[in-house]
C-alpha positions in Angstrom: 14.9 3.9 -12.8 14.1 4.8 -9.6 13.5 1.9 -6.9 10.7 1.7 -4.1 10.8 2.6 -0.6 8.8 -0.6 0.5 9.4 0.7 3.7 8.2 4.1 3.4 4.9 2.5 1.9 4.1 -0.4 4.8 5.5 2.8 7.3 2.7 4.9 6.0 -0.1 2.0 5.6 0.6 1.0 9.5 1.0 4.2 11.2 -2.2 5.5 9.6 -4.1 2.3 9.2 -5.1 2.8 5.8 -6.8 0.2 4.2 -3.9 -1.3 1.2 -4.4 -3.7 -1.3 -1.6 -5.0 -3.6 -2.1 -6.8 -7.2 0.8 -9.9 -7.8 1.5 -10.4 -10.9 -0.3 -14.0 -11.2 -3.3 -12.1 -10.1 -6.8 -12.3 -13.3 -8.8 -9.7 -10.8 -8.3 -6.8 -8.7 -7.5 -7.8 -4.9 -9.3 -7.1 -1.6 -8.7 -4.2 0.6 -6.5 -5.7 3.5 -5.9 -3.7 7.0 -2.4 -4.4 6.7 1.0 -4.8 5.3 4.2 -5.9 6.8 7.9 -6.7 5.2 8.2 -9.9 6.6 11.9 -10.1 5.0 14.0 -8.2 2.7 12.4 -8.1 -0.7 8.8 -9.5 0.2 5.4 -8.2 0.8 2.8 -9.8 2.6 -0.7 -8.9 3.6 -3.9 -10.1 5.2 -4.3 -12.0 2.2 -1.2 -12.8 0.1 1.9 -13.6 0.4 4.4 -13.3 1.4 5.6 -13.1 -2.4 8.5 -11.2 -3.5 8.6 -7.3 -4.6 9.7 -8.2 -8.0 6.2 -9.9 -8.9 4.4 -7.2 -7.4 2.4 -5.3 -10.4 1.0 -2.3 -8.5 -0.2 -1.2 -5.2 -3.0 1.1 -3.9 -3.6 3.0 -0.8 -6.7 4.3 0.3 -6.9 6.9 2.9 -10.4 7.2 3.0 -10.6 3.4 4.3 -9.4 3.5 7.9 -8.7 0.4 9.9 -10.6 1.1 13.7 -8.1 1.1 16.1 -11.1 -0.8 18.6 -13.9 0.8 20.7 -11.3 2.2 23.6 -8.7 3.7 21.2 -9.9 7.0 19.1 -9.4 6.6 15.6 -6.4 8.6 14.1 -7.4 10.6 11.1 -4.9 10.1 8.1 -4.4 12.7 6.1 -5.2 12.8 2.3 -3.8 10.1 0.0 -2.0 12.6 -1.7 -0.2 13.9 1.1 0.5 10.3 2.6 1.9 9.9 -1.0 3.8 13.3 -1.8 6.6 12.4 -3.8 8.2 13.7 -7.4 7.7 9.8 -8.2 5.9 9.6 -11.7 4.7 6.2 -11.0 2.5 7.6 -8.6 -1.3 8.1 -9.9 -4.3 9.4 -7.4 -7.6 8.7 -8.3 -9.9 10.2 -5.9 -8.5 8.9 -2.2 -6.6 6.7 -3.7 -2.8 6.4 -4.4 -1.6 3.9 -6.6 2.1 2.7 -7.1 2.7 0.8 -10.7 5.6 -1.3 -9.3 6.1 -3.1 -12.5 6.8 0.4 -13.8 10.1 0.9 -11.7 11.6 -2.5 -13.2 
C-alpha cells in the first residue's frame, strides 16, 4: 500500500487556503469545514477544530477548492486552481466529487 504525503496535503490546503475538513475515526457525523490544517508533529493532524489526533485514526479527508479562506480586506485573494489539479496524482484512493477531493486514509492502512 501506498502511504500519504501528509505534507503534500496540509502544503496544498495552506498555500491555497482551501477550506479542509478531516473525519477521525470516533467521529458519528460528517465534520465542519476548517480554514486550516497544520502537522503539529510527526504522525498527527490537527485543525481548527480537532485534534491534534494521530494519522492512523484518520478515516478520510476532503478538500474543497471552491471554499477559499480570505486572505483579509488588504491582501487579494489567491485563486486555487481546481480540486483536481490541487489533487493530481495516480493515487486510487483519491475520489472528486464536484470541487471536492477526498482522501479515504483508512484505505491506505
Amino acid at each position: 500500500m501506498a502511504t500519504i504525503d501528509w505534507n503534500k496535503i496540509v502544503s496544498i490546503v495552506q498555500r491555497y487556503r482551501t477550506a479542509v475538513r478531516v473525519k477521525w475515526v470516533v467521529d458519528t457525523e460528517d465534520p465542519d469545514w476548517n480554514p486550516w490544517i497544520i502537522i503539529p508533529t510527526d504522525g498527527y493532524i490537527e485543525t481548527g477544530a480537532m485534534g491534534p489526533i494521530p494519522v492512523r485514526e484518520i478515516e478520510w479527508l476532503e478538500i474543497d477548492a471552491s471554499r477559499i479562506n480570505g486572505n483579509g480586506r488588504l491582501v487579494q485573494n489567491q485563486n486555487a486552481p481546481e480540486t483536481t489539479s490541487l489533487m493530481a496524482s495516480d493515487d486510487d484512493h483519491i475520489r472528486f466529487v464536484g470541487t471536492v477531493a477526498r482522501l479515504d486514509a483508512k484505505s491506505h492502512d
